[in-house]
DSSP file (Angstrom, degrees, kcal/mol; ACC not computed):
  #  RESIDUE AA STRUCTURE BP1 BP2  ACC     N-H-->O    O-->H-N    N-H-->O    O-->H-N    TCO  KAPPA ALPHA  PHI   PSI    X-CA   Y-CA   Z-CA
    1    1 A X              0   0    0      0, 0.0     2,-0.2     0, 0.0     0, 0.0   0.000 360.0 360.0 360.0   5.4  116.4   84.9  102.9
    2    2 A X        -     0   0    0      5,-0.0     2,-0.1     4,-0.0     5,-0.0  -0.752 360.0 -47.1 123.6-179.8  117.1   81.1  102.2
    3    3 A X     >  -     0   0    0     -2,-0.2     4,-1.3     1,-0.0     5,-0.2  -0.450  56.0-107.2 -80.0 168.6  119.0   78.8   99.6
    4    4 A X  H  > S+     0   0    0      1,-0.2     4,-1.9     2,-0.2     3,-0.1   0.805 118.6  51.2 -79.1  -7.7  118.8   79.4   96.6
    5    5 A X  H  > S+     0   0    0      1,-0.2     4,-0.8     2,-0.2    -1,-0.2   0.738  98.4  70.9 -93.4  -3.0  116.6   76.2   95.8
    6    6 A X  H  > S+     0   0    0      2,-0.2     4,-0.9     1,-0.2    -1,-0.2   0.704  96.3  48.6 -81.3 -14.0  114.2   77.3   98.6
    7    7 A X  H  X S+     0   0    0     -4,-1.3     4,-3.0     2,-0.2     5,-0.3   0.832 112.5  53.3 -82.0 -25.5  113.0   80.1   96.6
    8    8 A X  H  X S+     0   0    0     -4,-1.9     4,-1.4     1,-0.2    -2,-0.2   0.831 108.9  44.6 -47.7 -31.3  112.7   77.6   94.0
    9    9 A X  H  X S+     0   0    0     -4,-0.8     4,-0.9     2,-0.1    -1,-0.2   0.852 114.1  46.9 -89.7 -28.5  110.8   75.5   95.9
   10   10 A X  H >X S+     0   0    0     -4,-0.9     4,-3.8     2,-0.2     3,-0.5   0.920 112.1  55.5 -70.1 -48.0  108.3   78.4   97.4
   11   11 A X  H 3< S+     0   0    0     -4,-3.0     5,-0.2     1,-0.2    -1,-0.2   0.946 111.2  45.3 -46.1 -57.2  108.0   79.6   93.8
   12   12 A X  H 3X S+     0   0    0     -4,-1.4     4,-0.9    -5,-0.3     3,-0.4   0.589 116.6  44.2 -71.6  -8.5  106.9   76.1   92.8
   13   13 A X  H <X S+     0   0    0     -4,-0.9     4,-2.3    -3,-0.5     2,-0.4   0.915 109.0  48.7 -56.0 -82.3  104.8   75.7   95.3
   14   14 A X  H  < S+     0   0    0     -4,-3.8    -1,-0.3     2,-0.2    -2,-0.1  -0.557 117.8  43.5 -70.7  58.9  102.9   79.0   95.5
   15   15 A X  H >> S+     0   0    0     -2,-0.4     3,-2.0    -3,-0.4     4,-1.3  -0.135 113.5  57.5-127.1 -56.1  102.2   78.9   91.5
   16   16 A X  H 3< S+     0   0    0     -4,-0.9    -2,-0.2     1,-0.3    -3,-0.1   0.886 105.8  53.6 -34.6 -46.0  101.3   74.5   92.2
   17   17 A X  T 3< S+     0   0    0     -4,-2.3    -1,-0.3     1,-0.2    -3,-0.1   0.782 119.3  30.6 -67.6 -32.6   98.7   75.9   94.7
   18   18 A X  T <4 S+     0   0    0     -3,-2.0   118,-0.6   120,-0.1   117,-0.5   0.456 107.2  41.0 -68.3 -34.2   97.2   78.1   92.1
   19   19 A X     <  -     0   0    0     -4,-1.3     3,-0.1   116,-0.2    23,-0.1  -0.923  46.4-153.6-145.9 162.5   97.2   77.1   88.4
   20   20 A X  S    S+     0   0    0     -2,-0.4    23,-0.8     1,-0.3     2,-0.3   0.650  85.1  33.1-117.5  -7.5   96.7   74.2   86.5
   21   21 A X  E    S-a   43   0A   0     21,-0.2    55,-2.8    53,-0.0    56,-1.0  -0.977  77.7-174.3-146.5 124.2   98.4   74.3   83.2
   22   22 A X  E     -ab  44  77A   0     21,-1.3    23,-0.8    -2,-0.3     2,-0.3  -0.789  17.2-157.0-114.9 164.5  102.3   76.5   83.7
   23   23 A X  E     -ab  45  78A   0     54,-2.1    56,-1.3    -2,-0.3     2,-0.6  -0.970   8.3-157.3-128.5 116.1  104.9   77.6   81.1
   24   24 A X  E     -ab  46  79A   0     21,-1.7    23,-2.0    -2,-0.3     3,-0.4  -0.939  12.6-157.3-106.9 141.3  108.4   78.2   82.7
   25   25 A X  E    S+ b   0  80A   0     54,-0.7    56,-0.6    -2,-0.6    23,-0.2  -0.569  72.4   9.9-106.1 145.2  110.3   80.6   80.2
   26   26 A X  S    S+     0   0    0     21,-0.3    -1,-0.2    -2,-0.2    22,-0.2   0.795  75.1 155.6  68.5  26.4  114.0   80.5   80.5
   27   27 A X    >   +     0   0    0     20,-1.5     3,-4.6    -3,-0.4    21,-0.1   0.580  10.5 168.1 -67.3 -17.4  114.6   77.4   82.9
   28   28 A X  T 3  S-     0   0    0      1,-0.3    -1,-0.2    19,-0.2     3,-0.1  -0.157  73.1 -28.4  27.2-107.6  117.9   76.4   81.9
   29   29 A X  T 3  S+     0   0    0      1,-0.1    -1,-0.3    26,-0.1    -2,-0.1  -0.139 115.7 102.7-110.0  22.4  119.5   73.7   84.6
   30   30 A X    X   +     0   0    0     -3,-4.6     3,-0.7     1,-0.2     2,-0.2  -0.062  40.8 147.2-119.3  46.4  117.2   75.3   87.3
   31   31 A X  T >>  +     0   0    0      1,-0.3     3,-1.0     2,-0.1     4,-0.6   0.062  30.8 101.3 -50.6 -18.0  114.3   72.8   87.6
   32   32 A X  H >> S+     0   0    0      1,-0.2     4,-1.7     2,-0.2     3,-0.9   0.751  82.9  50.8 -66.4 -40.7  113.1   72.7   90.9
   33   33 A X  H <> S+     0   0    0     -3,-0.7     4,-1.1     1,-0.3    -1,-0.2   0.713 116.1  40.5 -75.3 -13.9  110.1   74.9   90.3
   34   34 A X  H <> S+     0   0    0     -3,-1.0     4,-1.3     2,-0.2    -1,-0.3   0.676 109.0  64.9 -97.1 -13.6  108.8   72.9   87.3
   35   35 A X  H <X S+     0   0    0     -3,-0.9     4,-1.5    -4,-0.6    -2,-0.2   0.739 107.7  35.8 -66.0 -53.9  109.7   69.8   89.1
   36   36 A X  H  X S+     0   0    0     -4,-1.7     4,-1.5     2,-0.2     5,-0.2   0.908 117.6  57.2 -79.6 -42.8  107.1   70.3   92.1
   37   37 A X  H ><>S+     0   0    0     -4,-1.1     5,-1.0    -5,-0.3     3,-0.5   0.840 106.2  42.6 -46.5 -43.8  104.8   71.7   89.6
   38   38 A X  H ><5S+     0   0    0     -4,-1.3     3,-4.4     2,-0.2    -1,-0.2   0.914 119.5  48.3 -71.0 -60.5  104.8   68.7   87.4
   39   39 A X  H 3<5S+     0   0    0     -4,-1.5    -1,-0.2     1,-0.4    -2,-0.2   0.729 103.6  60.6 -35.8 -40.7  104.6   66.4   90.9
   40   40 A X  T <<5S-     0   0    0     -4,-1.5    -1,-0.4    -3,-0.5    -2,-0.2   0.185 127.3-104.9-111.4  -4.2  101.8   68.6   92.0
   41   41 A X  T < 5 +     0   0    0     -3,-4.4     2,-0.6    -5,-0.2    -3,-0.2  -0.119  69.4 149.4  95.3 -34.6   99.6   67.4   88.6
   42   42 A X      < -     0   0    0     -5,-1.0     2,-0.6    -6,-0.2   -20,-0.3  -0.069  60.6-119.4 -88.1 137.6  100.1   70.5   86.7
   43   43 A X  E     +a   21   0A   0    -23,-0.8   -21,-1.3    -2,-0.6     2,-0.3   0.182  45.7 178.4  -3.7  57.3  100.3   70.7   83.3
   44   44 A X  E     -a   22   0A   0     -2,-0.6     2,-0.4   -23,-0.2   -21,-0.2  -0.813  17.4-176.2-116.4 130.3  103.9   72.3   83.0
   45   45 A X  E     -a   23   0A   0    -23,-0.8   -21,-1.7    -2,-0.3     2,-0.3  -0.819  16.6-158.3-114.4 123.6  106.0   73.2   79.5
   46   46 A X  E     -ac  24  59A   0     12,-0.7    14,-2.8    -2,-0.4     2,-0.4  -0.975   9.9-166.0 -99.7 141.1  109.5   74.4   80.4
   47   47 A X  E     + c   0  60A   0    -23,-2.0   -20,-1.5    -2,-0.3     2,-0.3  -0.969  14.2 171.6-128.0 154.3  111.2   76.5   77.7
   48   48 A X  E     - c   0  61A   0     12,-1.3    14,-0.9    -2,-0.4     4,-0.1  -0.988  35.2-127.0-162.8 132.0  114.8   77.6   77.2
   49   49 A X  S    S+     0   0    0     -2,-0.3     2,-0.3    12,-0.2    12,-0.1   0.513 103.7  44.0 -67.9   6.0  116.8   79.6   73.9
   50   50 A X  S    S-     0   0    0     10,-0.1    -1,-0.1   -22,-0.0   -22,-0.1  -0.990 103.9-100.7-157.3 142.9  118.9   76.9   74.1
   51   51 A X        -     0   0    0     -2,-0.3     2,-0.4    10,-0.1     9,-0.1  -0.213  24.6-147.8 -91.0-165.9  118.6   73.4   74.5
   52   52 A X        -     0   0    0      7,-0.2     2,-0.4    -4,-0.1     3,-0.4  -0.897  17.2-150.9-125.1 132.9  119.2   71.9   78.1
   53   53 A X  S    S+     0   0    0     -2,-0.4     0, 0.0     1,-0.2     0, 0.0  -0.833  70.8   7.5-102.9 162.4  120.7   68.4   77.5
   54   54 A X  S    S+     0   0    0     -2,-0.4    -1,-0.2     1,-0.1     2,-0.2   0.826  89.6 159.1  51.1  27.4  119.9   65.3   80.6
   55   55 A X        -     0   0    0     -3,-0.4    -1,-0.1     1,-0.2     3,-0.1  -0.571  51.8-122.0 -89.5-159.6  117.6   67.7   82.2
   56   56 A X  S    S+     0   0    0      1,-0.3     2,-0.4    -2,-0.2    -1,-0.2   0.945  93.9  39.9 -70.8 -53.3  114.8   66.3   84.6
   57   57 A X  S    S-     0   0    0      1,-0.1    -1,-0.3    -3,-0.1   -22,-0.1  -0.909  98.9 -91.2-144.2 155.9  112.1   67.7   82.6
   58   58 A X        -     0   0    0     -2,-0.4   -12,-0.7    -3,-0.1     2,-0.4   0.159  43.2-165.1 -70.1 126.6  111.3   68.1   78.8
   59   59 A X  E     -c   46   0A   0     -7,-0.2     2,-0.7   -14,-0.1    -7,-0.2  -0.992   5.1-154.1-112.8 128.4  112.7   71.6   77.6
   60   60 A X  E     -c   47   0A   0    -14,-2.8     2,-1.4    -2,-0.4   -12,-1.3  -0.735  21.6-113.5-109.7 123.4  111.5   72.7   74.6
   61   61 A X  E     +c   48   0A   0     -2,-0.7   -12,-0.2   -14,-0.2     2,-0.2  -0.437  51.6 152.6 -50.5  93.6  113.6   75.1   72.5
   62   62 A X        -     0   0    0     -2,-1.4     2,-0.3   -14,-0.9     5,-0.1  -0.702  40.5-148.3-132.4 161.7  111.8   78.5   72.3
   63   63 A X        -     0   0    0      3,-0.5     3,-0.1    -2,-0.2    -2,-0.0  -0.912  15.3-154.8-145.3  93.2  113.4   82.5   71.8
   64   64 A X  S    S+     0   0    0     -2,-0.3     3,-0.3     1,-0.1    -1,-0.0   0.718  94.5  68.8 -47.5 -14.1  110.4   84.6   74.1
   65   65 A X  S    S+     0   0    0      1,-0.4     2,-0.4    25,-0.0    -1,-0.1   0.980 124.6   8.5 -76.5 -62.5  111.7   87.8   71.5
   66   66 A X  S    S-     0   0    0     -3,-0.1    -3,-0.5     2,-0.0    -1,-0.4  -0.984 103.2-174.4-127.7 105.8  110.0   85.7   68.3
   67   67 A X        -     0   0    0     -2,-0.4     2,-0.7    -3,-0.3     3,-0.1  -0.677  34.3-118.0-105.6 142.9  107.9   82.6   70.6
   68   68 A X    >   -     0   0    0     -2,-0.3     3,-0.5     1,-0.2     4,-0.1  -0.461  25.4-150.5 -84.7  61.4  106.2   80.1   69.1
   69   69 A X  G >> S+     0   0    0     -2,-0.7     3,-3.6     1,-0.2     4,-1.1   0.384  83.7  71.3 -20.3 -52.7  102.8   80.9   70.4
   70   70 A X  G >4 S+     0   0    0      1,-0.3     3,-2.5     2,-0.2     2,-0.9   0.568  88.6  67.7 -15.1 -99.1  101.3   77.1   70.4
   71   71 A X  G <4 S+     0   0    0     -3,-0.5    -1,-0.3     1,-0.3     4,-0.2   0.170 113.3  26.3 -32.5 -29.9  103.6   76.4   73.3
   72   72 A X  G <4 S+     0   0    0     -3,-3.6    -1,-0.3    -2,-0.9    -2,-0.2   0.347  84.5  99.1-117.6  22.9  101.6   78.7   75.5
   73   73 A X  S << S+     0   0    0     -3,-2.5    -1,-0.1    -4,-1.1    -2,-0.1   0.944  90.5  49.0 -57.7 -51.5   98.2   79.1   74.4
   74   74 A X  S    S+     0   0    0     -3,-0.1    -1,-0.2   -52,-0.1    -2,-0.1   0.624  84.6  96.9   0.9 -69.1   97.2   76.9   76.8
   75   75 A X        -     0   0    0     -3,-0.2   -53,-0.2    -4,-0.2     3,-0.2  -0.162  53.2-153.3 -52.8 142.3   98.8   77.9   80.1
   76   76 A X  S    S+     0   0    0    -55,-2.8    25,-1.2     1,-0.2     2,-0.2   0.431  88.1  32.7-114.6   3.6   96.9   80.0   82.6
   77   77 A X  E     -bd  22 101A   0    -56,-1.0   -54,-2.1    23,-0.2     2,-0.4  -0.892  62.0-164.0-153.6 124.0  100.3   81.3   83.9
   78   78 A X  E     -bd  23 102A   0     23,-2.2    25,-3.8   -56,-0.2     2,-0.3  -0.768  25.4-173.6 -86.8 152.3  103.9   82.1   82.1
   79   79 A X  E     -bd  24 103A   0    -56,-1.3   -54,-0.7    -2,-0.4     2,-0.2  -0.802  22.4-165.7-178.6 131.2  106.5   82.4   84.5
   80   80 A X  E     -bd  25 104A   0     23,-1.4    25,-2.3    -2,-0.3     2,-0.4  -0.569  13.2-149.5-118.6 143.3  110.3   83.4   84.6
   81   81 A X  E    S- d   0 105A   0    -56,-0.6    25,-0.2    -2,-0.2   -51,-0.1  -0.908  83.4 -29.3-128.5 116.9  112.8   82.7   87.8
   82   82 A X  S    S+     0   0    0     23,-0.9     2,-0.2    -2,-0.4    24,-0.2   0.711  90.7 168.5  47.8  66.1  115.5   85.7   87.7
   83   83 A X        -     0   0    0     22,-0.5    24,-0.3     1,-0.2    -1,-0.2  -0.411  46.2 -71.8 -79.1 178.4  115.5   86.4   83.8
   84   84 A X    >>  -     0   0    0     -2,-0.2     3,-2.0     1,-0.1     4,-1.1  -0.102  38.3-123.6 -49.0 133.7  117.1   89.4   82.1
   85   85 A X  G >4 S+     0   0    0      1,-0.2     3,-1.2     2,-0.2     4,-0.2   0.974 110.4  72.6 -54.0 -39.7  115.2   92.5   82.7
   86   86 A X  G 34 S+     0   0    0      1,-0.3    -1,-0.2     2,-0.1     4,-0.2   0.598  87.7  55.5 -51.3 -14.1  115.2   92.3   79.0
   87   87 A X  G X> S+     0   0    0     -3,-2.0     4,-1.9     2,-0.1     3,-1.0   0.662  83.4  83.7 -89.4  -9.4  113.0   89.8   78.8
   88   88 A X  T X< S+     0   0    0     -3,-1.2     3,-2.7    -4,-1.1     5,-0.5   0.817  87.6  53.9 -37.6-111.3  110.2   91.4   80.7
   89   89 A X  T 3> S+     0   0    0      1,-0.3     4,-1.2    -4,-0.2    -1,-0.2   0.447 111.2  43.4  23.5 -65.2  108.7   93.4   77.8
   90   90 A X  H <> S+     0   0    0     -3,-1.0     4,-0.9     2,-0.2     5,-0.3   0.833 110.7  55.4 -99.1 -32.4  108.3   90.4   75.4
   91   91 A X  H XX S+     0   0    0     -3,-2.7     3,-3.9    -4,-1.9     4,-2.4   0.904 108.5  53.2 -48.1 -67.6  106.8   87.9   78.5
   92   92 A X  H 3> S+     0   0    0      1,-0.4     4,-1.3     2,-0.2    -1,-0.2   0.856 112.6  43.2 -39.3 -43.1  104.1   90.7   79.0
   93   93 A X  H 3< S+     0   0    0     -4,-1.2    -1,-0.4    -5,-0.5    -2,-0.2   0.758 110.1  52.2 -67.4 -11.8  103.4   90.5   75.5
   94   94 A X  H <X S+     0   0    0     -3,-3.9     4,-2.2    -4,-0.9    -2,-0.2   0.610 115.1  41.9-112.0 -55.2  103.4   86.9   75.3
   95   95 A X  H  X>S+     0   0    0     -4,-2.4     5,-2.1    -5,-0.3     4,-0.6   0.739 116.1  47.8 -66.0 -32.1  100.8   86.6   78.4
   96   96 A X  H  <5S+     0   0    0     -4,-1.3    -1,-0.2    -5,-0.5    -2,-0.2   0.584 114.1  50.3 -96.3  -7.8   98.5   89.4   77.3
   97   97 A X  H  45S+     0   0    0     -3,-0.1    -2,-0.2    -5,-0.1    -1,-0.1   0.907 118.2  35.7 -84.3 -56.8   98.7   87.7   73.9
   98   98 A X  H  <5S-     0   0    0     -4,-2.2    -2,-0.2     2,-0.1    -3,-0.1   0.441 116.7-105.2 -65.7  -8.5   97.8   84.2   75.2
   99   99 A X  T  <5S+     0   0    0     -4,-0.6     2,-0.4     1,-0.2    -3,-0.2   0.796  72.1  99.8  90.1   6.3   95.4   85.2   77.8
  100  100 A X  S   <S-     0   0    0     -5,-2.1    -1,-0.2    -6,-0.1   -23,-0.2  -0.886  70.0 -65.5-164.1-150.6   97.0   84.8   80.8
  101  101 A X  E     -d   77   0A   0    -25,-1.2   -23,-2.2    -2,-0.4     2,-0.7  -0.230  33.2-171.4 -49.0 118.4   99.1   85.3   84.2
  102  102 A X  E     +dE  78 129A   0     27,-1.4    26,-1.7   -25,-0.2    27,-1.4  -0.924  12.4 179.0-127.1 121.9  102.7   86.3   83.6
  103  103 A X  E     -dE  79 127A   0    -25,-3.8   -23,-1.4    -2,-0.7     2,-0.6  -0.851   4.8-172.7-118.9 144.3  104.2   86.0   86.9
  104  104 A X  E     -d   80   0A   0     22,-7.0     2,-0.3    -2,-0.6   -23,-0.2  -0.759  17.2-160.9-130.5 118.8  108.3   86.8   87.7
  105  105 A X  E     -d   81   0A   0    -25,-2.3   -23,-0.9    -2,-0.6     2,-0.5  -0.656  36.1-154.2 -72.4 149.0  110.9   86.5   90.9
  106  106 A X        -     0   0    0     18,-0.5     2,-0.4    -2,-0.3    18,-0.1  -0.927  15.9 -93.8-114.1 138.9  113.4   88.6   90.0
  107  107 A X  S >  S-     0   0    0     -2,-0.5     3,-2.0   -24,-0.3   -26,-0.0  -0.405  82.1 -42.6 -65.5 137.4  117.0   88.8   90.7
  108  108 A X  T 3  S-     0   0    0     -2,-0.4     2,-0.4     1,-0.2    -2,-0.1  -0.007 117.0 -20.6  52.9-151.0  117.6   91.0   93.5
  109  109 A X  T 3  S+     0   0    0      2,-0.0     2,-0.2     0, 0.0    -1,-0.2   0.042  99.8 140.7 -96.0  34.3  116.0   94.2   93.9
  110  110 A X    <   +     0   0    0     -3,-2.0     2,-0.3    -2,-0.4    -4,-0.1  -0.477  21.8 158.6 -64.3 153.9  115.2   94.1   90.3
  111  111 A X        -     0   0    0     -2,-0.2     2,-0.4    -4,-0.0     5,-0.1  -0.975  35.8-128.4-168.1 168.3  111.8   95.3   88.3
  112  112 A X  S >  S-     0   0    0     -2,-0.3     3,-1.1     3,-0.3    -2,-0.0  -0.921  71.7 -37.1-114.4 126.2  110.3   96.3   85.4
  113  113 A X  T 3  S-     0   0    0     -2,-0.4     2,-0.1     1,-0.2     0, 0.0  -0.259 131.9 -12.5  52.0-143.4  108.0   99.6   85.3
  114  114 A X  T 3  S-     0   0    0      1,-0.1     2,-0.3    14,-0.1    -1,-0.2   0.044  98.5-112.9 -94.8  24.7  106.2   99.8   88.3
  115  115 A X    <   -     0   0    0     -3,-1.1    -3,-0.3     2,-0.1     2,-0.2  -0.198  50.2-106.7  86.4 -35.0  107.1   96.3   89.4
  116  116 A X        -     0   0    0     -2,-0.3     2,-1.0    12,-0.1    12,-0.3  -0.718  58.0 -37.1 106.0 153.0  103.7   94.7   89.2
  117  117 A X  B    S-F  127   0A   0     10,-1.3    10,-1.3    -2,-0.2     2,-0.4  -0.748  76.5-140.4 -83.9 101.6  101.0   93.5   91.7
  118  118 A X        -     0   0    0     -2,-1.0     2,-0.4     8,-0.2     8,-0.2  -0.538  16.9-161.2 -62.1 117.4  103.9   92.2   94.2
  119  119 A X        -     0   0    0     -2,-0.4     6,-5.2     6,-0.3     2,-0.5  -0.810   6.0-152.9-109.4 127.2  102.9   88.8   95.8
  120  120 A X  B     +G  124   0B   0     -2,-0.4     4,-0.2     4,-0.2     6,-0.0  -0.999  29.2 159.0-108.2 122.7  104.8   87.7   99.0
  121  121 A X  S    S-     0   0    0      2,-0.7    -1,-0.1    -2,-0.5     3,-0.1   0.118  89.8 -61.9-135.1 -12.8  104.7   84.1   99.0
  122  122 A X  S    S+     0   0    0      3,-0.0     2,-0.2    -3,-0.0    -2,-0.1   0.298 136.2  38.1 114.8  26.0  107.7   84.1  101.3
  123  123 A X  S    S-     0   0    0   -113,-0.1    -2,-0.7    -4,-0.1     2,-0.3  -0.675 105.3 -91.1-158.9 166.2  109.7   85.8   98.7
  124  124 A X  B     +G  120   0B   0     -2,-0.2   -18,-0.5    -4,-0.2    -4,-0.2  -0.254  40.3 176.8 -80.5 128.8  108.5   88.4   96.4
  125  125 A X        -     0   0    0     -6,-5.2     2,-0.4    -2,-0.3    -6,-0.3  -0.524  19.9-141.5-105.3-179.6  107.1   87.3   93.2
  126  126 A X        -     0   0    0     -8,-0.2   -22,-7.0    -2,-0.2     2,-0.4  -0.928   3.2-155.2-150.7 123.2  105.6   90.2   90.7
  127  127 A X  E     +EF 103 117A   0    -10,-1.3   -10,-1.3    -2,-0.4   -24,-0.2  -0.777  20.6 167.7 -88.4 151.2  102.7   89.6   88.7
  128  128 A X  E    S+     0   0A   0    -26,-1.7     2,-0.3    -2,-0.4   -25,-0.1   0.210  70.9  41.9-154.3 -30.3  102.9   92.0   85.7
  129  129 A X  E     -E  102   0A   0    -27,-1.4   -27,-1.4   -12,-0.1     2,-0.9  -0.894  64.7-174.3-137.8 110.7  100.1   90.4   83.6
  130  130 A X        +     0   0    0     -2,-0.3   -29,-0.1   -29,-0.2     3,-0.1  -0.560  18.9 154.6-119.8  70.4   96.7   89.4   85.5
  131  131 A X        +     0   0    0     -2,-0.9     2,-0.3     1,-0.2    -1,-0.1   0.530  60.9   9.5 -66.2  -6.7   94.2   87.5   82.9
  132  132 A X  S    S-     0   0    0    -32,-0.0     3,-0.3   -56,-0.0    -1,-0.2  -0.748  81.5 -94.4 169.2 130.8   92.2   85.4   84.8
  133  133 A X        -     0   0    0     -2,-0.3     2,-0.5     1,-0.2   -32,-0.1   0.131  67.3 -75.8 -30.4 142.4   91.3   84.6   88.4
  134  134 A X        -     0   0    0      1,-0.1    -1,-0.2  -115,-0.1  -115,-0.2  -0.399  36.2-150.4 -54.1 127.5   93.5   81.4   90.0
  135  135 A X  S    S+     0   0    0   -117,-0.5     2,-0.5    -2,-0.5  -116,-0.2   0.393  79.4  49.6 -68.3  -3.4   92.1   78.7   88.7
  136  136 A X  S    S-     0   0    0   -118,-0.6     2,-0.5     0, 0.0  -119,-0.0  -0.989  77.5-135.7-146.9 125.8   93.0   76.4   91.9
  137  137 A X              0   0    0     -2,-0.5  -118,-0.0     1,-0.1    -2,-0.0  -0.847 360.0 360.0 -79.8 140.9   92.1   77.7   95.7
  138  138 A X              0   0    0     -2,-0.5    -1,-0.1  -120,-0.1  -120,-0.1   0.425 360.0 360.0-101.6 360.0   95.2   76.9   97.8
C-alpha cells in the first residue's frame, strides 16, 4: 500500500484539499500531514500528551481524555493518524463538542463501532463525526 510517509502525505493532502482550520491530535515525531497542511495555508494546531522537543511544527501539550477545549474550538476538522483505539471515544466527544469533523486513519484493519463514513482517499480514512459540509472544494 505505500511508505509509511505516503499515507502521511495522502492524509495531508486529502484533509488540505478540504478544510481550512485542522487540529492533529496525537502527532508525536510524525509531521508530515500537518506539515503539507500548514504549506497548503491551513490553519493547523498539532497536539501531543507529551511534549515533542525540535519538532518542525509547534506542538502544544494537550491529554484528548480531559482537552483543553480552546485549542479546538476553532477547527472545522480534528484528526488522529493511527492513535489508540482508546482514544476514539473521547475525539468523538471532543468534535461533537466543538462542532466539527473528527476524521481518523487507523492502524491496520482497526475501528471503532461501526467504523464511520469510510473515505478512500487512496487509503482509508474514517470519519466518525460529520459537523459541517467541507469548507474547501478540492
Amino acid at each position: 500500500m505505500g511508505s509509511y510517509k505516503h499515507i502521511e502525505t495522502t492524509i495531508g493532502e486529502y484533509l488540505a484539499g478540504r478544510y481550512t482550520r485542522a487540529v492533529e491530535v496525537g502527532i508525536g515525531r510524525n509531521t508530515t500531514a500537518a506539515e503539507i497542511l500548514g504549506c497548503a495555508g491551513v490553519l493547523t494546531r498539532a497536539t501531543d500528551v507529551k511534549e515533542i522537543p525540535d519538532s518542525p511544527v509547534t506542538v502544544t501539550v494537550d491529554d484528548v481524555f480531559d482537552p483543553v477545549i480552546s485549542l479546538y474550538n476553532q477547527a472545522d476538522v480534528i484528526y488522529a493518524i493511527r492513535p489508540a483505539i482508546e482514544m476514539i471515544p473521547p475525539l468523538i466527544a471532543l468534535a461533537q463538542r466543538t462542532g466539527c469533523d473528527l476524521v481518523v486513519y487507523h492502524l491496520g484493519f482497526e475501528t471503532y463501532g461501526d467504523g464511520g463514513e469510510k473515505i478512500d482517499c487512496g487509503v482509508i480514512l474514517h470519519r466518525y463525526v460529520r459537523k459541517s459540509e467541507p469548507v474547501k472544494e478540492g
